[in-house]
C-alpha positions as semicolon CSV with decimal commas, in nm:
position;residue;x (nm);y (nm);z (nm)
1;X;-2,157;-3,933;2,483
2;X;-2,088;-3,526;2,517
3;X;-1,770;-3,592;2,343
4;X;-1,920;-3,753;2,066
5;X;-2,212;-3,492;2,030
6;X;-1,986;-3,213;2,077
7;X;-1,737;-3,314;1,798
8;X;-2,022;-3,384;1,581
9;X;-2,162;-3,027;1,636
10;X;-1,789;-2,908;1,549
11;X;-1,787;-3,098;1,270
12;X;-2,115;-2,979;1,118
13;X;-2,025;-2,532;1,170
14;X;-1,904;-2,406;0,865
15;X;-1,577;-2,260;0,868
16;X;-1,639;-1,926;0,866
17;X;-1,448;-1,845;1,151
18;X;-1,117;-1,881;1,038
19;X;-1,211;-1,681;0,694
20;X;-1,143;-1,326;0,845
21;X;-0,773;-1,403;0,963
22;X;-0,748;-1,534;0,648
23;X;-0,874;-1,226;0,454
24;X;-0,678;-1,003;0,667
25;X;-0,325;-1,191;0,608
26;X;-0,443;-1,182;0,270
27;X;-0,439;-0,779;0,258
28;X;-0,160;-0,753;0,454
29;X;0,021;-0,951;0,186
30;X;-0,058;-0,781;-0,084
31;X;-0,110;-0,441;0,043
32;X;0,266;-0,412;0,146
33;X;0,407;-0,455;-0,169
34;X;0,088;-0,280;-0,360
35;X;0,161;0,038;-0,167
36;X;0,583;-0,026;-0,293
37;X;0,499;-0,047;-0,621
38;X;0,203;0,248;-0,647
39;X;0,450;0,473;-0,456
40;X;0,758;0,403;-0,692
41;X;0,544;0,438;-0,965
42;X;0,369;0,759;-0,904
43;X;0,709;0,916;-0,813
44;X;0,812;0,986;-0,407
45;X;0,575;1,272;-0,389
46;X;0,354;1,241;-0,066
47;X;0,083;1,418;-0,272
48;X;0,112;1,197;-0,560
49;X;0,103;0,849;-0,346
50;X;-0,238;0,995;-0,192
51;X;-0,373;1,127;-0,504
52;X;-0,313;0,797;-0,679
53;X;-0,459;0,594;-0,322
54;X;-0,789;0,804;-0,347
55;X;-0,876;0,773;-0,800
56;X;-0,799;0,393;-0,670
57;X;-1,006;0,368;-0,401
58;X;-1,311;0,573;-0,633
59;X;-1,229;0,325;-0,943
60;X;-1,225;0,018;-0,682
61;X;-1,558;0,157;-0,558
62;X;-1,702;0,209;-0,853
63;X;-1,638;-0,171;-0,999
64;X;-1,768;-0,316;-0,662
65;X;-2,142;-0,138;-0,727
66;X;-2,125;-0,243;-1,112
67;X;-2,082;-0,573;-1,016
68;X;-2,335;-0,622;-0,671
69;X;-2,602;-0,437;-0,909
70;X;-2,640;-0,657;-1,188
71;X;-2,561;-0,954;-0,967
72;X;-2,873;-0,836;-0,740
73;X;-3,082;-0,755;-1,058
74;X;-3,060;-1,144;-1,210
75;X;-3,051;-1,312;-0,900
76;X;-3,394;-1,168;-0,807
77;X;-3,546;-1,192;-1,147
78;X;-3,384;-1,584;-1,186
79;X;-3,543;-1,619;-0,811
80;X;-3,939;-1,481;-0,943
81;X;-3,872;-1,676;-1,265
82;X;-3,794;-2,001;-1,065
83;X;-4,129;-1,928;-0,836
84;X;-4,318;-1,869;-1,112
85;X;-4,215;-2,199;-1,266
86;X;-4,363;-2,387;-0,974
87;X;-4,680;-2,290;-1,019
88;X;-4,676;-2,280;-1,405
89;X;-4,553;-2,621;-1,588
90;X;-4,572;-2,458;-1,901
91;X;-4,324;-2,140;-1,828
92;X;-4,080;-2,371;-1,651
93;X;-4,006;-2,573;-1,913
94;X;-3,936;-2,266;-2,147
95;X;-3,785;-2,108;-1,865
96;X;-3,550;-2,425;-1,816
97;X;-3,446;-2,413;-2,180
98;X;-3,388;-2,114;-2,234
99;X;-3,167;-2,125;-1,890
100;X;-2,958;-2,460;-2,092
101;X;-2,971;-2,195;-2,438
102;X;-2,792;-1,942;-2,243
103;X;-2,520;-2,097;-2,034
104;X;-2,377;-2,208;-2,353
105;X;-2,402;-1,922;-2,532
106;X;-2,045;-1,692;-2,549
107;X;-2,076;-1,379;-2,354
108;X;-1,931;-1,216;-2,616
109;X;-2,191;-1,251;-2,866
110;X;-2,409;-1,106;-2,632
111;X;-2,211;-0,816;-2,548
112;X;-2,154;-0,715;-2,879
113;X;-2,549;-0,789;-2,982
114;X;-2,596;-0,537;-2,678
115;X;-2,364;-0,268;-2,774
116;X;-2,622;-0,262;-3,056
117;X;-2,941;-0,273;-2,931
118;X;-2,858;-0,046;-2,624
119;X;-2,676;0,209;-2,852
120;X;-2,879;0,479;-2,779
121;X;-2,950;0,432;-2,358
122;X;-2,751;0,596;-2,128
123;X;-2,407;0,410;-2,078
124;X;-2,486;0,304;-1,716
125;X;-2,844;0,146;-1,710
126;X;-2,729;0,003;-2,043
127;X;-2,430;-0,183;-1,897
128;X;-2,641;-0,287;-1,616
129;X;-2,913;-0,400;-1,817
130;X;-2,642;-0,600;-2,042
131;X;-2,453;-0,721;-1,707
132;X;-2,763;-0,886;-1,526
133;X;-2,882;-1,081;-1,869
134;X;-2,526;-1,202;-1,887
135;X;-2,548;-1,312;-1,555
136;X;-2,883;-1,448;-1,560
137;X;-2,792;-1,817;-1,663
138;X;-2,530;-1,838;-1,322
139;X;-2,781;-1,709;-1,091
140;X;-3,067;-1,917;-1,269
141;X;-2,854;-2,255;-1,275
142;X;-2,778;-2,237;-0,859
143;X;-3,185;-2,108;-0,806
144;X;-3,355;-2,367;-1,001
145;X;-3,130;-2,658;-0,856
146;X;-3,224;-2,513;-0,500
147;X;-3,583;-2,522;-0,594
148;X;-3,607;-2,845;-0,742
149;X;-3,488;-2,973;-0,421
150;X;-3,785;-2,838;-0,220
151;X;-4,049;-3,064;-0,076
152;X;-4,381;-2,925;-0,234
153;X;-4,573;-3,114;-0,012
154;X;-4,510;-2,837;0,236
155;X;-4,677;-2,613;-0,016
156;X;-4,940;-2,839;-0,144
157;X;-5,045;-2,862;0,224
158;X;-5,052;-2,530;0,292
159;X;-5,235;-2,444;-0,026
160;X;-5,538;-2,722;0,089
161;X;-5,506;-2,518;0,476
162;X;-5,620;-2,190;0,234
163;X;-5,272;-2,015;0,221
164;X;-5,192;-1,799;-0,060
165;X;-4,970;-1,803;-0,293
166;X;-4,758;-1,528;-0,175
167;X;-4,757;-1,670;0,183
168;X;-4,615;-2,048;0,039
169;X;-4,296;-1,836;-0,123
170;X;-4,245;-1,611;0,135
171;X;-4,302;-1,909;0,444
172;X;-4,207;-2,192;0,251
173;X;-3,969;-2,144;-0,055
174;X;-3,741;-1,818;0,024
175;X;-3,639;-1,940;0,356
176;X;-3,536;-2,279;0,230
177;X;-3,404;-2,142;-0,043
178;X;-3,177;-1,843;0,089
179;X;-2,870;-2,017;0,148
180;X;-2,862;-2,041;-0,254
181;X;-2,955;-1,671;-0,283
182;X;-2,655;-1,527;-0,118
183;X;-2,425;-1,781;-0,278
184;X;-2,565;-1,661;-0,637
185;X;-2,523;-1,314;-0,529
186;X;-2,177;-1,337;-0,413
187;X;-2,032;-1,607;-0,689
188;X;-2,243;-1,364;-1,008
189;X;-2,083;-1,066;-0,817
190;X;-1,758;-1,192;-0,808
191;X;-1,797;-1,299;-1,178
192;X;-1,911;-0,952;-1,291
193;X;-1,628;-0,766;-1,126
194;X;-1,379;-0,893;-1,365
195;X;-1,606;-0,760;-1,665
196;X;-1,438;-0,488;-1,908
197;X;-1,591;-0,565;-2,235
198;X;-1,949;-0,494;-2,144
199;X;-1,860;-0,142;-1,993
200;X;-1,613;-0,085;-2,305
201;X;-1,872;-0,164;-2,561
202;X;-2,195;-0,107;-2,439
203;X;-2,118;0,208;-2,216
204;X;-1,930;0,291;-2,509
205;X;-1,597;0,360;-2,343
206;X;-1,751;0,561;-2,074
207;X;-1,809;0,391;-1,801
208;X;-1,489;0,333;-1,626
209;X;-1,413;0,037;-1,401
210;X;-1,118;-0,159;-1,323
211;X;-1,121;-0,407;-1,593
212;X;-1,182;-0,122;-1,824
213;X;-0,861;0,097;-1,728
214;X;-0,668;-0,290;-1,768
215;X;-0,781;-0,295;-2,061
216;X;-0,714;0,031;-2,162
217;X;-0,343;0,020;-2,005
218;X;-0,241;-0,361;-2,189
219;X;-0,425;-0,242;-2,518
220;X;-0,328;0,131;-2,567
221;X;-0,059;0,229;-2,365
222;X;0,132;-0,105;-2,352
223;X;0,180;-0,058;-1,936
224;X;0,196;-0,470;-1,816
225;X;0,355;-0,334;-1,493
226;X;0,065;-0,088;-1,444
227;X;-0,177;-0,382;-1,559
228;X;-0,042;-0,599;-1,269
229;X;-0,068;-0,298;-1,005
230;X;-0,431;-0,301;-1,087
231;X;-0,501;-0,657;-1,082
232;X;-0,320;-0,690;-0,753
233;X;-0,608;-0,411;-0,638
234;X;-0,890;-0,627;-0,789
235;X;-0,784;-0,937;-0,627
236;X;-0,742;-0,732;-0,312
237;X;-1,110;-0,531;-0,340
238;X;-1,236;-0,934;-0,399
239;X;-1,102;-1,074;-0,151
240;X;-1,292;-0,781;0,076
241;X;-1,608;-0,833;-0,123
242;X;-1,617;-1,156;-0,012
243;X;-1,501;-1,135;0,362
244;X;-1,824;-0,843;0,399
245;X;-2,029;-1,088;0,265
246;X;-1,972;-1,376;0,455
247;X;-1,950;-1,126;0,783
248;X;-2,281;-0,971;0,631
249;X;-2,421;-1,333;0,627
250;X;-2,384;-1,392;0,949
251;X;-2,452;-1,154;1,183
252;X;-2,797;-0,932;0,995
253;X;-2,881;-1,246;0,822
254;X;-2,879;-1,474;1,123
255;X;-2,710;-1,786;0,982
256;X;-2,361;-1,909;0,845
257;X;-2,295;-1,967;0,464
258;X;-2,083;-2,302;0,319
259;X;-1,917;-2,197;-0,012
């Protein structure tokens, strides 16, 4: 009978464990030939190879805030609109269809409608004001499934005990519920890294990130080599994102995360 309960336990931890030996293969493979190809391309210069290393590291840095901010920015305002819908029949169901509205509508309508509206706001509250409404139907999707799955029972009997409001969310919903918080974080994050036409149009060309200088390199210059350098450093800074994350998850929130 320990056997059995044992191997069930096993079977039920997520495997987290073996995602860090993963990760770090994962850099060593592509940092090798990353560092061959940024070396040979920036000439044999020691000063070149770092001076290239650090505008990387800046642009890299740079992308990975662009991306966690607007990520952080819809998944809390998805979050507030989901617990608002709880208590309100009326603003779910708008909130619900407009959620359905939006995840079919083409991100690049919206960027472009946007550029226009935003034309005159500085480039980066603009492109993270146009990045978290982009991102709002992801977040919202994962939030409102999560909450529709909560037993409001729970609440209903706290409520008729003379708890608040505010106590029910922060006791009842946001702990069930936080599992799905992280996992919209990370998957809108991940999603937003990748973006170059909302920076490109609505910062209006100045706010630099890494899809940006892609772009910029396949579209003006006509560099696909340099292109593929870069994309080997996005896939590279993801990969990282994702492995902080899940270590992030674990240890300061106190529990481990199934993707």
């Amino acid at each position: 009978m320990g056997s059995v309960a044992a191997e069930t336990v096993t079977a039920k931890r997520s495997p987290i464990v073996p995602v860090v030996p993963v990760c770090v293969a994962a850099l060593v493979y592509l940092g090798l030939p990353l560092a061959l190809v940024i070396c040979g391309s920036l000439g044999r210069s020691a000063a070149g190879f770092q001076r290239g290393i650090s505008a990387l590291t800046v642009l890299t840095m740079r992308s990975i805030v662009l991306a966690v901010v607007p990520a952080a920015l819809a998944t809390v305002t998805c979050m507030l609109a989901s617990v608002l819908g709880v208590f309100h029949a009326r603003f779910s169901k708008l909130y619900r269809g407009w959620l359905l509205v939006m995840l079919f509508t083409n991100p690049v309508f919206l960027v472009f409608g946007f550029s226009v509206l935003l034309a005159r706001t500085r480039p980066i509250p603009a492109v993270l004001t146009a990045s978290a409404y982009i991102l709002m139907p992801f977040c919202g999707q994962i939030l409102q499934a999560a909450v529709d799955e909560f037993d409001f029972a729970q609440a209903r009997a706290a409520r008729s005990l003379g708890a608040s409001p505010v106590f029910v969310v922060f006791h009842h919903i946001l702990p069930f519920v936080r599992q799905q918080i992280l996992a919209s974080l990370l998957l809108s994050a991940l999603y937003a890294f990748g973006f170059f036409l909302t920076p490109v149009f609505v910062g209006l060309g100045r706010v630099v990130t890494l899809g940006t200088v892609i772009y910029g390199v396949t579209n003006a210059v006509g560099d696909w080599t340099g292109a593929c350098q870069l994309c080997i450093v996005a896939i590279g800074a993801q990969i990282v994102l994702t492995a902080l994350w899940l270590l992030a998850a674990k240890f300061l929130v106190g529990f481990r995360v199934r993707i």
